[in-house]
C-alpha positions in Angstrom: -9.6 -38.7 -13.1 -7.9 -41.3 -11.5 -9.9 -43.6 -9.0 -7.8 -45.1 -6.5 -8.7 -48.6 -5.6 -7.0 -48.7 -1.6 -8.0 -45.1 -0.6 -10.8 -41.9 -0.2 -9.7 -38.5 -0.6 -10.6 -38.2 3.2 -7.3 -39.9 4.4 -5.5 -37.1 2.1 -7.0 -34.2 3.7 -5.0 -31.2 6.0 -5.8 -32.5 9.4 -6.4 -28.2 10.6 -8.5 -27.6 7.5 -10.1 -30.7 5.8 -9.3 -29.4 2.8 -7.6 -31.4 -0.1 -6.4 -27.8 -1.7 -7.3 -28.4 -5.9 -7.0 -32.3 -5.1 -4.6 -34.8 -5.1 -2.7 -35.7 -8.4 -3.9 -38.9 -10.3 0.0 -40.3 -10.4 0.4 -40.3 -6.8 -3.0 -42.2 -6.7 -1.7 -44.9 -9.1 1.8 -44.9 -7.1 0.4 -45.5 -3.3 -2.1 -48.4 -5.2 0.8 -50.0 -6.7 2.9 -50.0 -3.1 -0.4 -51.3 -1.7 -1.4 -53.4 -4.1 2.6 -55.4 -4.3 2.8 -55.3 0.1 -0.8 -57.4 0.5 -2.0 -55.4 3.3 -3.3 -51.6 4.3 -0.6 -49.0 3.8 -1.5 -45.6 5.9 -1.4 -42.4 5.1 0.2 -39.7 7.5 0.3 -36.7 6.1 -1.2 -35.9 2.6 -2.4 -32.7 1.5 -1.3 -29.7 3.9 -2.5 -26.3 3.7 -0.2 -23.7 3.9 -0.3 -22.4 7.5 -0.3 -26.5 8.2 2.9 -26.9 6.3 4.5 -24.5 8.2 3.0 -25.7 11.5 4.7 -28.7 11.1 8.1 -27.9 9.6 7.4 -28.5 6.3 10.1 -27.2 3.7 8.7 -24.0 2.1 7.6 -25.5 -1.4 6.5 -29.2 -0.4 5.1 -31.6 -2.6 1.9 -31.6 0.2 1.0 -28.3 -0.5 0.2 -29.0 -4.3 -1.4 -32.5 -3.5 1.8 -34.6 -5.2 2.9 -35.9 -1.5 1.9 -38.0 0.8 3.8 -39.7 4.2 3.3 -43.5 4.4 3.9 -46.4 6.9 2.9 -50.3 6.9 2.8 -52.4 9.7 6.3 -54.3 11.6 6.8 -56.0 8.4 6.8 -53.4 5.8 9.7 -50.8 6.7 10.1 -47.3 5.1 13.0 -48.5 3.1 11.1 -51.7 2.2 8.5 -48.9 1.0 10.7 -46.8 -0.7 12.1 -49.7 -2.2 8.4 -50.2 -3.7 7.8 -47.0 -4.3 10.8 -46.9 -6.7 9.5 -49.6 -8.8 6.3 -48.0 -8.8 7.0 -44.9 -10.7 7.5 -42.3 -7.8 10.0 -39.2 -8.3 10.6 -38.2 -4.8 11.4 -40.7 -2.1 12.7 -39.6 1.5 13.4 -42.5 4.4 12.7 -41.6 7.3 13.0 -44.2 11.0 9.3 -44.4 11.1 7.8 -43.6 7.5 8.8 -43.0 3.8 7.5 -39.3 2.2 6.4 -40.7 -2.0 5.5 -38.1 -4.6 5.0 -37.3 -7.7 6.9 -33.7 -8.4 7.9 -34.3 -12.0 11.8 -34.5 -11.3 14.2 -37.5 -9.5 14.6 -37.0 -5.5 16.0 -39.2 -2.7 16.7 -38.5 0.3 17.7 -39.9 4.0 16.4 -38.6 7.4 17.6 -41.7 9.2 
């Protein structure tokens, strides 16, 4: 098991449940470090895990990455934007990327995704 060096478990958890389903996948672990580790400075962590009644609360697509622990929403500070991230999280190893005007969605599904919300 994968032990991230930048982040707990905690700031993956559903924010109506606290749970973190059957836990979050060691690769998207390794892929948020290396963004954090290459940017110098805290990356945060929007939305990670989501239960299911969460997902759909929020208008999460029916089979999201969050609901299997593969996904997680991330922003940096002014100087860090979500392309910038996305540019990172490329390099890092992550199959799914979506840019959105305030954040960039990583994770780890298995198969190539981009996307543009902006």
């Amino acid at each position: 098991m994968y032990q991230p060096k930048y982040f707990s478990l905690e700031e993956f958890e559903c924010p109506c449940c606290g749970s973190i389903g059957d836990g979050i996948d060691d690769n998207l672990l390794e892929v948020l470090d290396k963004i954090r580790e290459a940017i110098g400075h805290p990356l945060y962590i929007t939305s990670g895990y989501r239960c299911p009644a969460h997902n759909a609360e929020c208008g999460g697509v029916e089979n999201s990455q969050h609901l299997y622990g593969r996904a997680a929403d991330v922003y940096a500070d002014s100087e860090n934007t979500p392309l910038q991230i996305a540019a990172l999280a490329e390099k890092a190893g992550a199959d799914g990327i979506g840019i959105y005007e305030d954040f960039c969605h990583i994770d780890t599904r298995g198969t190539f995704a981009r996307w543009c919300e902006w």
